[in-house]
N, C-alpha and C positions, 0 to 999 in steps of 0.2 A: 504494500500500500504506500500511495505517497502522497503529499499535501499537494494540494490544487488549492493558487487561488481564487478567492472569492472575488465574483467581479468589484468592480470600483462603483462604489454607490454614488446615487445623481442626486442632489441638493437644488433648491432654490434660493431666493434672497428672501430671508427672513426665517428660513426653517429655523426650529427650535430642535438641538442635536446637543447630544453626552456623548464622550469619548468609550469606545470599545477597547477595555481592559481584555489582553490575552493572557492565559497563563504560560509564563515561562517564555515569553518575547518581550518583558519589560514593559514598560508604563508608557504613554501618549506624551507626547511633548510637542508645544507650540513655537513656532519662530518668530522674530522678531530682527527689525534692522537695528543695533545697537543706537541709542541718543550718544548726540553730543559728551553732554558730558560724561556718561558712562566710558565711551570712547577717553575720555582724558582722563578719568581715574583710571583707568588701567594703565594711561602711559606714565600714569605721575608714579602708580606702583613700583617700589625697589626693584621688584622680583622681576617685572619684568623691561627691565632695562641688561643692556646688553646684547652678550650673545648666546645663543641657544647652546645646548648638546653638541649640536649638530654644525656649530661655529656658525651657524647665520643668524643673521637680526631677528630679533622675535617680533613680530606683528599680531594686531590683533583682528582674532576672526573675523570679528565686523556682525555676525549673528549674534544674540541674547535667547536660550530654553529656554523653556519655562517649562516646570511637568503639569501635566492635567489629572488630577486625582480621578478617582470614579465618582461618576455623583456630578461633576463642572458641570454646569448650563452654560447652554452657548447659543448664540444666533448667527447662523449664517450673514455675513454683509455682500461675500461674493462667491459663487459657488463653483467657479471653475477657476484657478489660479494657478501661472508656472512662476518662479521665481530665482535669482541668480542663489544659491549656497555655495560659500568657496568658490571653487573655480567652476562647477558647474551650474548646469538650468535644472531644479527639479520642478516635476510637473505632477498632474493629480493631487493638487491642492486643494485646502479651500480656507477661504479670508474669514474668519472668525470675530466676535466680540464676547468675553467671558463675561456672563450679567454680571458677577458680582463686581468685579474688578474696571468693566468697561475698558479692558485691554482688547486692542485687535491682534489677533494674530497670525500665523498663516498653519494649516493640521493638514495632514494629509488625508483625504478624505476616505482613506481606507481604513483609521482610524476612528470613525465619526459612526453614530449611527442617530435616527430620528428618536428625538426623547419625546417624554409624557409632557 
């Protein structure tokens, strides 16, 4: 036997979606473009000045996780989203708003499913 997966679920703007907890492929997490000044507290950090391991300059990701417990409410704001991470494009997105927090963020929508 082996895992198939499940097709990628289709969203609208405004559905009401909780993150789908797997067991044993870890928790949902949301992205986000680092702010400004987040951005500059990491460069003001000791730790990371310098040079890496690896003798190169350390840079910062430029992304901020965040994890989605089980139980988040969220709202869709855009339901089809690809976005730069790193050096690539990921795609099968979707643009999130957590009600509690009124953070937006971007979940892959394979993560999501329609809540109560």
């Amino acid at each position: 036997t082996s895992y198939v997966r499940p097709p990628v679920p289709s969203f609208k703007r405004g559905d009401f979606v909780v993150p789908v907890i797997v067991p044993f492929r870890g928790g949902v997490h949301g992205t986000r473009k680092m702010t400004a000044d987040e951005k500059q507290a990491w460069y003001n950090d000791p730790a990371n000045q310098g040079m890496g391991d690896d003798g190169e300059s350390k840079i910062t990701s430029g992304t901020h996780y965040i994890d989605l417990p089980e139980g988040t409410q969220m709202i869709v704001t855009r339901a089809r989203v690809s976005a730069q991470v790193g050096w690539g494009t990921v795609g099968n997105l979707a643009e999130i708003m957590v009600i509690a927090t009124n953070e937006t963020l971007l979940v892959s929508r394979r993560n999501l499913k329609i809540g109560q």
